[in-house]
PDB file of the backbone (N, CA, C, O) and the ligand in Angstrom, with CONECT records:
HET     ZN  A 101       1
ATOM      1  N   UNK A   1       0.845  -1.204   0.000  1.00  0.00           N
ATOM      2  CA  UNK A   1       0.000   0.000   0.000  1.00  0.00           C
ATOM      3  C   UNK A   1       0.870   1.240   0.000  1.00  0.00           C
ATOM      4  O   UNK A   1       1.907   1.323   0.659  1.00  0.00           O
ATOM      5  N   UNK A   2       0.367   2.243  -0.813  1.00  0.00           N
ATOM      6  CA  UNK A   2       1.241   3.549  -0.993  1.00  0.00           C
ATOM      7  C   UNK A   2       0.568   4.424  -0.184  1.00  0.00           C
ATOM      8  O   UNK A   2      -0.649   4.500  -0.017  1.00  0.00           O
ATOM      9  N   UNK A   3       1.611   5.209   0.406  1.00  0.00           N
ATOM     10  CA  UNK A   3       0.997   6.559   1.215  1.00  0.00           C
ATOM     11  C   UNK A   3       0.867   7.426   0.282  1.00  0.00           C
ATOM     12  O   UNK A   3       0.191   8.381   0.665  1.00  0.00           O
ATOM     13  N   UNK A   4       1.370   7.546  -1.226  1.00  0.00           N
ATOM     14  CA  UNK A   4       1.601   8.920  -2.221  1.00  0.00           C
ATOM     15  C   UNK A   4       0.268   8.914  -2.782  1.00  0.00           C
ATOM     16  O   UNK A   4      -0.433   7.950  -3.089  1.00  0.00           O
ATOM     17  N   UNK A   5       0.077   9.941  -2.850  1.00  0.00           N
ATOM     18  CA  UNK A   5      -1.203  10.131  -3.568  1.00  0.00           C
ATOM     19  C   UNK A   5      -1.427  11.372  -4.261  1.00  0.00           C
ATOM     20  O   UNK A   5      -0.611  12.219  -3.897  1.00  0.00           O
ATOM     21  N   UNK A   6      -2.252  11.793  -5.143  1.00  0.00           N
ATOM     22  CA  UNK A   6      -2.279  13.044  -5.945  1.00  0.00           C
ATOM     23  C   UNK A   6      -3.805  13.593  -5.143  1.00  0.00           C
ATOM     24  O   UNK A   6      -4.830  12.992  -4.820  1.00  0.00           O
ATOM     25  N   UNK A   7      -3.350  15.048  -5.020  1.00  0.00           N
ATOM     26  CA  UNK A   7      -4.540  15.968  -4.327  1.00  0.00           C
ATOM     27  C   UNK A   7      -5.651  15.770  -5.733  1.00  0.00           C
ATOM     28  O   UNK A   7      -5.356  15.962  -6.912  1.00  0.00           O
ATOM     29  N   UNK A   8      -7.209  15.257  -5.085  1.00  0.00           N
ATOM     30  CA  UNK A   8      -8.299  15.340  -6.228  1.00  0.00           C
ATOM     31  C   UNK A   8      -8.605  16.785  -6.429  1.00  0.00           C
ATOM     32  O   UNK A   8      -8.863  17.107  -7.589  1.00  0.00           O
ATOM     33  N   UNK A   9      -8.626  17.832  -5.407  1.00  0.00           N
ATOM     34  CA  UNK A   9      -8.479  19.191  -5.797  1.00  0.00           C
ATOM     35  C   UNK A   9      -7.631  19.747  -7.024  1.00  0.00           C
ATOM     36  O   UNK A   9      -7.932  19.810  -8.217  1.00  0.00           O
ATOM     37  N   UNK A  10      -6.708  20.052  -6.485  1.00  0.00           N
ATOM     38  CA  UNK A  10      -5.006  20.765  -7.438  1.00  0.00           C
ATOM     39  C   UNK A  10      -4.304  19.636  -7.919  1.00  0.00           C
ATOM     40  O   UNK A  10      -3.367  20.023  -8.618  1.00  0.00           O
ATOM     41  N   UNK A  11      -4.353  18.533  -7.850  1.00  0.00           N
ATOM     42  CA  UNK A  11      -3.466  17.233  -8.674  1.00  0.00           C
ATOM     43  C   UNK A  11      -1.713  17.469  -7.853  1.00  0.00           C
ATOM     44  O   UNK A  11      -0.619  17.175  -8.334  1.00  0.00           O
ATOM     45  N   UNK A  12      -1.857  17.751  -7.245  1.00  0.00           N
ATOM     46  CA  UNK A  12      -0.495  18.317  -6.089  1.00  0.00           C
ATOM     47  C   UNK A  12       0.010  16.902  -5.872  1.00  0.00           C
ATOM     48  O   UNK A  12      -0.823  15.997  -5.837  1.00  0.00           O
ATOM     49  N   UNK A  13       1.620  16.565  -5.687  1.00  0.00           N
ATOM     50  CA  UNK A  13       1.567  15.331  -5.277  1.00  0.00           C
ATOM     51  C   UNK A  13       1.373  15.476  -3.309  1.00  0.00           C
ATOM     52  O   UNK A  13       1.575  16.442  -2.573  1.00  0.00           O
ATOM     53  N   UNK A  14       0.890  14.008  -2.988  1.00  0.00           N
ATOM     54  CA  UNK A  14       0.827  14.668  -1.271  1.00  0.00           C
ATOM     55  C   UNK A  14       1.151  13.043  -0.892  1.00  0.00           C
ATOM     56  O   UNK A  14       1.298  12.041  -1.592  1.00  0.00           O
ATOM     57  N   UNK A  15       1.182  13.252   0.334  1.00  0.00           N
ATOM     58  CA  UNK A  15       1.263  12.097   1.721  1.00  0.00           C
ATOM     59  C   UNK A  15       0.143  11.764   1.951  1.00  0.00           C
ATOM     60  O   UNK A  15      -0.782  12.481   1.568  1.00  0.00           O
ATOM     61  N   UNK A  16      -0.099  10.562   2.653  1.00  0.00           N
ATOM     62  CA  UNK A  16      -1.182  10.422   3.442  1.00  0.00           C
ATOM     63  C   UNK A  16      -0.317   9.916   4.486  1.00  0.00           C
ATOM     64  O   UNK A  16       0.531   9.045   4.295  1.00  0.00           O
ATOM     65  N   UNK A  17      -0.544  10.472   5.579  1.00  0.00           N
ATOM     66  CA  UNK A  17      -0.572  10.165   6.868  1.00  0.00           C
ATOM     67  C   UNK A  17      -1.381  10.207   8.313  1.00  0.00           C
ATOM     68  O   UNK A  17      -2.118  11.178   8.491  1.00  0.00           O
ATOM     69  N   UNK A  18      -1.290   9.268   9.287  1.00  0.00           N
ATOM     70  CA  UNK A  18      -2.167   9.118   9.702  1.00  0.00           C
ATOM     71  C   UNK A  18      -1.731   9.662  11.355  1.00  0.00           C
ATOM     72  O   UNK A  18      -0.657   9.386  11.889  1.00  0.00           O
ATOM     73  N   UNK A  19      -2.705  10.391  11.915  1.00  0.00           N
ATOM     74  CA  UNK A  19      -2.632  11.230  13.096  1.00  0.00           C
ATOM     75  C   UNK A  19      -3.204  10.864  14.116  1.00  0.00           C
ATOM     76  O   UNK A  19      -3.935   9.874  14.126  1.00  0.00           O
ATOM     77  N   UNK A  20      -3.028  11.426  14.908  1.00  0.00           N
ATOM     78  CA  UNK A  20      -3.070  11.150  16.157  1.00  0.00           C
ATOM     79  C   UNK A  20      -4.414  10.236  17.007  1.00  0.00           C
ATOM     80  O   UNK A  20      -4.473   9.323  17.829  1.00  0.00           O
ATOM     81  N   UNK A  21      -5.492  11.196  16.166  1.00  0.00           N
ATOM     82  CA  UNK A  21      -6.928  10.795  16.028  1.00  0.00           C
ATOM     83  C   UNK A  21      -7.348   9.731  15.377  1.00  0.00           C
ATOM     84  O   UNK A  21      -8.565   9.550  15.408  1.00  0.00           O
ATOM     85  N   UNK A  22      -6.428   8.642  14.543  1.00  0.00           N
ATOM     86  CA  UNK A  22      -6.388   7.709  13.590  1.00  0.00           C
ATOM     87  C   UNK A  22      -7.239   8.199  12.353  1.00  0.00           C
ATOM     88  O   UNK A  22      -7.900   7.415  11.671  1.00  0.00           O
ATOM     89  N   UNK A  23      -7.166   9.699  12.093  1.00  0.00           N
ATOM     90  CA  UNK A  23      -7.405  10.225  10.734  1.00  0.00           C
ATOM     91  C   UNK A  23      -6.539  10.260   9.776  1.00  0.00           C
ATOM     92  O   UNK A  23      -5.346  10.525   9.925  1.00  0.00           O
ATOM     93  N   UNK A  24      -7.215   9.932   8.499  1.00  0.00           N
ATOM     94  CA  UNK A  24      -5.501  10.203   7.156  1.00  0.00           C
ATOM     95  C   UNK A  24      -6.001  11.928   7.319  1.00  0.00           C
ATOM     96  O   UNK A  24      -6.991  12.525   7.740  1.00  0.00           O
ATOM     97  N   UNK A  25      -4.616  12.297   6.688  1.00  0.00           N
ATOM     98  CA  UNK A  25      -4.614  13.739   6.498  1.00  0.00           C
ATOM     99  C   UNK A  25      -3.446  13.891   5.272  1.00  0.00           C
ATOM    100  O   UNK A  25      -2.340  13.361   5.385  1.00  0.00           O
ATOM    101  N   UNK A  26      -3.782  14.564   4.271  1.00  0.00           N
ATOM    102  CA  UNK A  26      -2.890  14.813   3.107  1.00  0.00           C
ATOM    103  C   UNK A  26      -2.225  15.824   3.673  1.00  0.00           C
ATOM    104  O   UNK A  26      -2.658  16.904   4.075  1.00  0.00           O
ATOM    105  N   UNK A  27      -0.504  15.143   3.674  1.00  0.00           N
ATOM    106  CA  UNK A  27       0.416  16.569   3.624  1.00  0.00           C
ATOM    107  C   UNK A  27       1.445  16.484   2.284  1.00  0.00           C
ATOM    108  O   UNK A  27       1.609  15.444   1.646  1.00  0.00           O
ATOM    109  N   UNK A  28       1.959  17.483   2.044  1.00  0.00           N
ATOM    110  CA  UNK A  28       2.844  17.985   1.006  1.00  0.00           C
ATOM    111  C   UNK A  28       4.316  17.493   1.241  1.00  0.00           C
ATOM    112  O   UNK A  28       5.007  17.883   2.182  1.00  0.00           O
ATOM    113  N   UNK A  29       4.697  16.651   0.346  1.00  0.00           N
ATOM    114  CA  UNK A  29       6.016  16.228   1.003  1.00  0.00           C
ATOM    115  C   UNK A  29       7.048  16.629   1.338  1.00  0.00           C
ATOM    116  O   UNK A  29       6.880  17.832   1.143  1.00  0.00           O
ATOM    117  N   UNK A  30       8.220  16.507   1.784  1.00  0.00           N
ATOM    118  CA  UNK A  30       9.475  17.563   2.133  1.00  0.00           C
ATOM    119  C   UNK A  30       9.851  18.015   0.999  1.00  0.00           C
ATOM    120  O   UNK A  30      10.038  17.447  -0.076  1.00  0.00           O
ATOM    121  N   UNK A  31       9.948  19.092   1.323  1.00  0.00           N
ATOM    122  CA  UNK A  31      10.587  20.134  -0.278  1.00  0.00           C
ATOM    123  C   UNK A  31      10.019  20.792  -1.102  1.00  0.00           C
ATOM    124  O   UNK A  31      10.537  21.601  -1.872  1.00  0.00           O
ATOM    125  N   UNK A  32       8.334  20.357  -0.968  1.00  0.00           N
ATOM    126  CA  UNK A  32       7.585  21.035  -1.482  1.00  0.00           C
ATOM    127  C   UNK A  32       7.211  22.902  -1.530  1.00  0.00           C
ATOM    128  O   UNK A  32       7.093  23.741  -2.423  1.00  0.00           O
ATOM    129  N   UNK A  33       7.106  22.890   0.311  1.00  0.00           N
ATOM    130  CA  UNK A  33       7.007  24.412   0.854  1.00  0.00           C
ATOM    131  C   UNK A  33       8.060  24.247   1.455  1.00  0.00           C
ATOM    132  O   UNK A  33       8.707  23.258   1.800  1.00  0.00           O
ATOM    133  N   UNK A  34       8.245  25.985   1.608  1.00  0.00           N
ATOM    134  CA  UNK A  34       9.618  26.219   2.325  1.00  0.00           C
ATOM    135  C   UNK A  34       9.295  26.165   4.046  1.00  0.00           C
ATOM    136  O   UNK A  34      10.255  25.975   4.792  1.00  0.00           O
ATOM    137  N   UNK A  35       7.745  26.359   4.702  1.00  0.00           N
ATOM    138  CA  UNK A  35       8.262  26.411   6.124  1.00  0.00           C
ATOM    139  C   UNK A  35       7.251  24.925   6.948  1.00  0.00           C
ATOM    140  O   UNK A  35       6.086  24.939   7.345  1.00  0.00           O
ATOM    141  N   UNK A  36       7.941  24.148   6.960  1.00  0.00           N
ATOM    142  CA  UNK A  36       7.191  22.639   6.821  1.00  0.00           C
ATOM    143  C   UNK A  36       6.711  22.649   8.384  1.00  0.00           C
ATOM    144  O   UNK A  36       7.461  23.060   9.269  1.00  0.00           O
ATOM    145  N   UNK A  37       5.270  22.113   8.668  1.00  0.00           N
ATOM    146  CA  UNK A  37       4.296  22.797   9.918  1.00  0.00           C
ATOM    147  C   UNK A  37       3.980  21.413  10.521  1.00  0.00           C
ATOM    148  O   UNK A  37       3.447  21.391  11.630  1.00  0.00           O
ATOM    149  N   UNK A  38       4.331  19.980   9.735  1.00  0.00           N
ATOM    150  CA  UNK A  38       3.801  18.820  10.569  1.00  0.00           C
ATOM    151  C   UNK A  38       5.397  17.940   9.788  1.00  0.00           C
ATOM    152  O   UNK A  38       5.937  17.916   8.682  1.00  0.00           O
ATOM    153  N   UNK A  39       5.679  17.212  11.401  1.00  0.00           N
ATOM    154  CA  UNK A  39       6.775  16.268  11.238  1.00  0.00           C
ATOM    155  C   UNK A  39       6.025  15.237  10.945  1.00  0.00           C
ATOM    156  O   UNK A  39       4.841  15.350  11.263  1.00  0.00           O
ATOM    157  N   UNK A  40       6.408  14.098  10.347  1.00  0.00           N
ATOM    158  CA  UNK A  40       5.838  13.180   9.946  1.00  0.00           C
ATOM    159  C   UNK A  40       6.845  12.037  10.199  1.00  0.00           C
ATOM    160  O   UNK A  40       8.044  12.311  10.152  1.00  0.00           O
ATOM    161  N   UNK A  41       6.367  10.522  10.517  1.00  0.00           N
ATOM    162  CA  UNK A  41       7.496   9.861  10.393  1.00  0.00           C
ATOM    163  C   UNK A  41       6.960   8.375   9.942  1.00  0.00           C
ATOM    164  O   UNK A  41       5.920   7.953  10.449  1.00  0.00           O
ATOM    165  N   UNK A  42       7.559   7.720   9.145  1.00  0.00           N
ATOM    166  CA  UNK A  42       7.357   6.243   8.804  1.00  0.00           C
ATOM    167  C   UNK A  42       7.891   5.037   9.398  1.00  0.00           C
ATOM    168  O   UNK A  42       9.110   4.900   9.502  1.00  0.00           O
ATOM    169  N   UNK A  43       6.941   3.996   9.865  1.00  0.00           N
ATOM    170  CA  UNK A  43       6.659   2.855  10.516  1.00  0.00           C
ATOM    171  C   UNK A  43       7.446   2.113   9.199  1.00  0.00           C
ATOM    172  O   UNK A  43       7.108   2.051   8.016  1.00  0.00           O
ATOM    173  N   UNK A  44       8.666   1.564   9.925  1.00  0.00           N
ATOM    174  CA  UNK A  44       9.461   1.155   8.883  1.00  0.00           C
ATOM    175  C   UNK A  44       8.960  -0.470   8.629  1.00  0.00           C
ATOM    176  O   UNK A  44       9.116  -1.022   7.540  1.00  0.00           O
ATOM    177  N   UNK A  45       8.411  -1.056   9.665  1.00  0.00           N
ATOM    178  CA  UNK A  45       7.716  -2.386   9.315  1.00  0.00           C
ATOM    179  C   UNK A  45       6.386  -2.402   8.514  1.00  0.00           C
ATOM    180  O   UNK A  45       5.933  -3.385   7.928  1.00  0.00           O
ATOM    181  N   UNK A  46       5.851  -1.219   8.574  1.00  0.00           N
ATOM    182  CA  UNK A  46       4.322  -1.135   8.085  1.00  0.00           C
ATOM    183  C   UNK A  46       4.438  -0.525   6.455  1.00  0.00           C
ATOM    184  O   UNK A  46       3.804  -0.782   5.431  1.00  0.00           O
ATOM    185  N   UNK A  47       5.433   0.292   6.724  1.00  0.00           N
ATOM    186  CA  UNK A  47       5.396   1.231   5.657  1.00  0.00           C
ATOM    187  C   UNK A  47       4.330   2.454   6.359  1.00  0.00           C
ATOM    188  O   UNK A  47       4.902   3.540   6.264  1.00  0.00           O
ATOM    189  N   UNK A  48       3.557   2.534   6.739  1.00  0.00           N
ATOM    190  CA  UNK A  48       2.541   3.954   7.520  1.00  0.00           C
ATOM    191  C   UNK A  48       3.180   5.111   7.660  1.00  0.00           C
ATOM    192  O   UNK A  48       4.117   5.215   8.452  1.00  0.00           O
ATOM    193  N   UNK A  49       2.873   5.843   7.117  1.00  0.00           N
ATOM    194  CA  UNK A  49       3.279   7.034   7.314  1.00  0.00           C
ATOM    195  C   UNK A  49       2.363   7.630   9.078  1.00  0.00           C
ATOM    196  O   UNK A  49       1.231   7.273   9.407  1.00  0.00           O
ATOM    197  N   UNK A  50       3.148   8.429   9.782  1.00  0.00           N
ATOM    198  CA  UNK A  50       1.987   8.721  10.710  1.00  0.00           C
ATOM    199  C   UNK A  50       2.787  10.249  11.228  1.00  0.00           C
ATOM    200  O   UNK A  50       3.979  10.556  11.202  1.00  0.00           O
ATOM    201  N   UNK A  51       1.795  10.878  11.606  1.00  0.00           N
ATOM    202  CA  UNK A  51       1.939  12.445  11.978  1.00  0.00           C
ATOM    203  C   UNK A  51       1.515  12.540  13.564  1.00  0.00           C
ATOM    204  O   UNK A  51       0.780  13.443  13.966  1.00  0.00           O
ATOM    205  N   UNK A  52       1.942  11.726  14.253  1.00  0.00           N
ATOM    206  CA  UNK A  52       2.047  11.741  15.980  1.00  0.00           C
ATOM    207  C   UNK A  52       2.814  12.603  16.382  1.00  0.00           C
ATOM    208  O   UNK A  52       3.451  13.201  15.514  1.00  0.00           O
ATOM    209  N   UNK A  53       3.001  12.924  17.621  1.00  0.00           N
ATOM    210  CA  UNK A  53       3.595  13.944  18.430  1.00  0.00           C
ATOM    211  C   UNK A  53       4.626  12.900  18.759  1.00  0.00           C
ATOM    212  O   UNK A  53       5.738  13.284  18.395  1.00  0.00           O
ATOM    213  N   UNK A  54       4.639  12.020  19.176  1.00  0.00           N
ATOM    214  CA  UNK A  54       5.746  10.560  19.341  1.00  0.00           C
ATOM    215  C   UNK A  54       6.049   9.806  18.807  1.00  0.00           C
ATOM    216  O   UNK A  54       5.680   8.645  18.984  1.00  0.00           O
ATOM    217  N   UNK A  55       7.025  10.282  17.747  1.00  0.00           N
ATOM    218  CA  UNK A  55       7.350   8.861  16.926  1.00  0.00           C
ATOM    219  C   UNK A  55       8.249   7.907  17.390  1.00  0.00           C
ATOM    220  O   UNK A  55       9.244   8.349  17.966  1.00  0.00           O
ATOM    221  N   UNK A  56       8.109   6.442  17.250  1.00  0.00           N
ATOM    222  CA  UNK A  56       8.380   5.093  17.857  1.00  0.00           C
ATOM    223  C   UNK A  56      10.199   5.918  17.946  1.00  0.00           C
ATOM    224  O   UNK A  56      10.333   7.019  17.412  1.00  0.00           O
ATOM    225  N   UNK A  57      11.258   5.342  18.547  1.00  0.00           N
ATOM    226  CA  UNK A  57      12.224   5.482  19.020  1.00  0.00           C
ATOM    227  C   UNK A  57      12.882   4.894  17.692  1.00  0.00           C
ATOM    228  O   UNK A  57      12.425   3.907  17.115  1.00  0.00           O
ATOM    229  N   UNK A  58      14.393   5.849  17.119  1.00  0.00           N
ATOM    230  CA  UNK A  58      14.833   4.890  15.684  1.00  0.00           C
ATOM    231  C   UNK A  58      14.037   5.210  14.859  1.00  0.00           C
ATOM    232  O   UNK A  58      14.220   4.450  13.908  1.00  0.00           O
ATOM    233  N   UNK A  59      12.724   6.336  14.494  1.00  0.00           N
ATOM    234  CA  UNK A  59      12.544   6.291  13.052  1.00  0.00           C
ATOM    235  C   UNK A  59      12.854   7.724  12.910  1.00  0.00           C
ATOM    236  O   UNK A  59      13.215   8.476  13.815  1.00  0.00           O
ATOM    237  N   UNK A  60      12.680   7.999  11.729  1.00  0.00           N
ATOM    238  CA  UNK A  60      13.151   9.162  11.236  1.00  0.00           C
ATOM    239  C   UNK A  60      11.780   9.692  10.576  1.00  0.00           C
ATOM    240  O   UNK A  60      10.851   9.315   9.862  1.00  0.00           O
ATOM    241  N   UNK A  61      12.421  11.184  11.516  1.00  0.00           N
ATOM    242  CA  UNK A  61      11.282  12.107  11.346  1.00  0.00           C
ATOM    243  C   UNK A  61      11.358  13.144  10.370  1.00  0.00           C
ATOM    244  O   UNK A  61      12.306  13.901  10.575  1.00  0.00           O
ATOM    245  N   UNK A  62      10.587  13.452   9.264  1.00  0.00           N
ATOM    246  CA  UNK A  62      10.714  14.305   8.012  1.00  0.00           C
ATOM    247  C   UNK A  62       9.741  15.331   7.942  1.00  0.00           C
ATOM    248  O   UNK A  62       8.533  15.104   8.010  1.00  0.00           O
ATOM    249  N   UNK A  63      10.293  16.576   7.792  1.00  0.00           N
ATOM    250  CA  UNK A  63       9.328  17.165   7.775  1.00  0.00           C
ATOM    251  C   UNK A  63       8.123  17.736   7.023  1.00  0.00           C
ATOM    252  O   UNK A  63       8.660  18.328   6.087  1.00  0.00           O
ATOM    253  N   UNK A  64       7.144  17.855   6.930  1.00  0.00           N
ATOM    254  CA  UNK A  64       5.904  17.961   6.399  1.00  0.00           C
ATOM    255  C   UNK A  64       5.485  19.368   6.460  1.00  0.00           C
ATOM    256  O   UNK A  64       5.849  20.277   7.206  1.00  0.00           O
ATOM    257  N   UNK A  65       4.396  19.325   5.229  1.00  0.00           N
ATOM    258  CA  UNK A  65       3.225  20.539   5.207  1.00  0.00           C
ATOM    259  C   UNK A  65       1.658  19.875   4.969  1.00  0.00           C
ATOM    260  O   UNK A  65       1.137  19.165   4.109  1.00  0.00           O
ATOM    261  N   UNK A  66       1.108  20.698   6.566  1.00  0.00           N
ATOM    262  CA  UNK A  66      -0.534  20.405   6.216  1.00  0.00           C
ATOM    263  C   UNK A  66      -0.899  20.417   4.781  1.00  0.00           C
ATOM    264  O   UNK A  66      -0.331  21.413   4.333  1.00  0.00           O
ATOM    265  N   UNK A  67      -1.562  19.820   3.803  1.00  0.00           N
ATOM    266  CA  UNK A  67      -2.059  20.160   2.192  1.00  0.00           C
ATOM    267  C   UNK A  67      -3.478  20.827   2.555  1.00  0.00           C
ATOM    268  O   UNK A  67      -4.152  21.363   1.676  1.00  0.00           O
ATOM    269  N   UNK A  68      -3.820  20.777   3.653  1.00  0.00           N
ATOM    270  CA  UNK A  68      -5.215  21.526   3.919  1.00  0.00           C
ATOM    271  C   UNK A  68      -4.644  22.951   4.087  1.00  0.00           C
ATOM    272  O   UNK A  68      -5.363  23.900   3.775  1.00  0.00           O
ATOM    273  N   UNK A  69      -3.257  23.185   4.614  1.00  0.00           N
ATOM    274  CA  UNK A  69      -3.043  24.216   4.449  1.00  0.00           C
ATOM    275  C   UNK A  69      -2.910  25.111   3.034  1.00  0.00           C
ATOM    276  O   UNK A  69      -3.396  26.171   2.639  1.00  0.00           O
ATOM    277  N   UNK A  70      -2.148  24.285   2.582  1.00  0.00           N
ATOM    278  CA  UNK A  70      -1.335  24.427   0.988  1.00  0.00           C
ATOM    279  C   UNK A  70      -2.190  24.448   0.056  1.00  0.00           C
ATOM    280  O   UNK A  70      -2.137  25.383  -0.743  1.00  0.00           O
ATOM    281  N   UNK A  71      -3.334  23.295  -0.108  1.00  0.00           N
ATOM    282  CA  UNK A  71      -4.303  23.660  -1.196  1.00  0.00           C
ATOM    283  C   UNK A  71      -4.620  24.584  -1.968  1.00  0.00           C
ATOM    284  O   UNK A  71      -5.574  25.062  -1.354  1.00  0.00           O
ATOM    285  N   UNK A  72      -4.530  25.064  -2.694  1.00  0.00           N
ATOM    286  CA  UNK A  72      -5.484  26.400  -3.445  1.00  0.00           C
ATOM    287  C   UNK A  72      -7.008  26.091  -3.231  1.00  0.00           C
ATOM    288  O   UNK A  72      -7.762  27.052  -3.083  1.00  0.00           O
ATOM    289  N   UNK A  73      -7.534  24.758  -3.205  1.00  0.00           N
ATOM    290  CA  UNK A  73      -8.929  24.359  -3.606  1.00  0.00           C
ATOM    291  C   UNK A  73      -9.121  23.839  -2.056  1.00  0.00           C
ATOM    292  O   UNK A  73      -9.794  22.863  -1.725  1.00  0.00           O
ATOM    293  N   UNK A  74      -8.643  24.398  -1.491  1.00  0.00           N
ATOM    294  CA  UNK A  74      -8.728  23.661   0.267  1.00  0.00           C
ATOM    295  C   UNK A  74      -9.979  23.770   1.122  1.00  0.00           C
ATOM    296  O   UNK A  74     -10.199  23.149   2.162  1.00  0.00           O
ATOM    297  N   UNK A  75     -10.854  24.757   0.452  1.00  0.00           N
ATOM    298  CA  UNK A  75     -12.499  24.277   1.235  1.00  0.00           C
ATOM    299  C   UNK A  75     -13.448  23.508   0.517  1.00  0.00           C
ATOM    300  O   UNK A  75     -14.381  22.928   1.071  1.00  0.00           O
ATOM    301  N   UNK A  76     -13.270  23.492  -0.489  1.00  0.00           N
ATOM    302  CA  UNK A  76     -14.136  22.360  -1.758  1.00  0.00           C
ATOM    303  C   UNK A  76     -13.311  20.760  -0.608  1.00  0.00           C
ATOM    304  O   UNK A  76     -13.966  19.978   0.081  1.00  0.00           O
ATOM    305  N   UNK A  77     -11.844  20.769  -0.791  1.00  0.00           N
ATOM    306  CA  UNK A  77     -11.587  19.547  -0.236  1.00  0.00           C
ATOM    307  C   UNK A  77     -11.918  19.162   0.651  1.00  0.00           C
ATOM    308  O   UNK A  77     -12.161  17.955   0.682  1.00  0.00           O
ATOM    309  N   UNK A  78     -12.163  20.203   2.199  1.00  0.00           N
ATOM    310  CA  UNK A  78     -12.350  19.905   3.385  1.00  0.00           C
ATOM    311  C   UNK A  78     -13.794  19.279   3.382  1.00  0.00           C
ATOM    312  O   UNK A  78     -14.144  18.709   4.415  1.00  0.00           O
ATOM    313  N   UNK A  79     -14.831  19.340   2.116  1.00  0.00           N
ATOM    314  CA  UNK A  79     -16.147  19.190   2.292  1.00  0.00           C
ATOM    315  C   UNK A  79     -16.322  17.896   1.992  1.00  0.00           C
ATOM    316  O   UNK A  79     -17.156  17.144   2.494  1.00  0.00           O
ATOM    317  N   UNK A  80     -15.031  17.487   0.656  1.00  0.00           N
ATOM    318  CA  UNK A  80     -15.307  16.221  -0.189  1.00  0.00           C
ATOM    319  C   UNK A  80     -14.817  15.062   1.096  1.00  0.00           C
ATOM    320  O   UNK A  80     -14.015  15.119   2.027  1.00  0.00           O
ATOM    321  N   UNK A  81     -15.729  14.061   0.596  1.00  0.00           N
ATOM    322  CA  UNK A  81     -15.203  13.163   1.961  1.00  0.00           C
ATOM    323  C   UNK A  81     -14.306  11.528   0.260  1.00  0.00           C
ATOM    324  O   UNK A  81     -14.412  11.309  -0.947  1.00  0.00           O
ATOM    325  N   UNK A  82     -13.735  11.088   1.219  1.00  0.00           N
ATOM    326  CA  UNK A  82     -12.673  10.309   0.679  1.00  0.00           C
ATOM    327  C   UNK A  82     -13.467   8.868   0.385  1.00  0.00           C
ATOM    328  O   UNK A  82     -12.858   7.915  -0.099  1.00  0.00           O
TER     329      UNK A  82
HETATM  330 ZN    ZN A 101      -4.830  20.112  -3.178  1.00  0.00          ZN2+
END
């Protein structure tokens, strides 16, 4: 299973990762924006991407941008459900 996915809004490439709340949330991958607002880190057995405040000990944390932030089309998206 892939975390990459293309925004159905803007066709943006994005993340899916999964938070705290066990919600996915599309973020923008590193490098995309210049001031990156969610660390993100991957479950190297799962492959999962996840956007916790605690990532497991040993993984590596990369940094991220909300795409709810970033969107251009970001209230049409917030409405569309997945
Ligand atoms: Zn988008």
């Amino acid at each position: 299973m892939s975390n990459q996915d293309t925004c159905r809004s803007c066709g943006a490439d994005i993340w899916w990762a999964i938070t705290a709340k066990k919600k996915r949330m599309p973020v923008d991958p590193p490098g995309t924006h210049p001031e990156p607002n969610v660390p993100v880190w991957r479950d190297t057995l799962t492959g999962i991407l996840y956007a916790t405040p605690e990532p497991r000990p040993g993984m590596t944390v990369v940094p991220t941008t909300s795409h709810f932030a970033t969107c251009p089309n970001a209230a049409r998206h917030r409405r569309r459900r997945a």
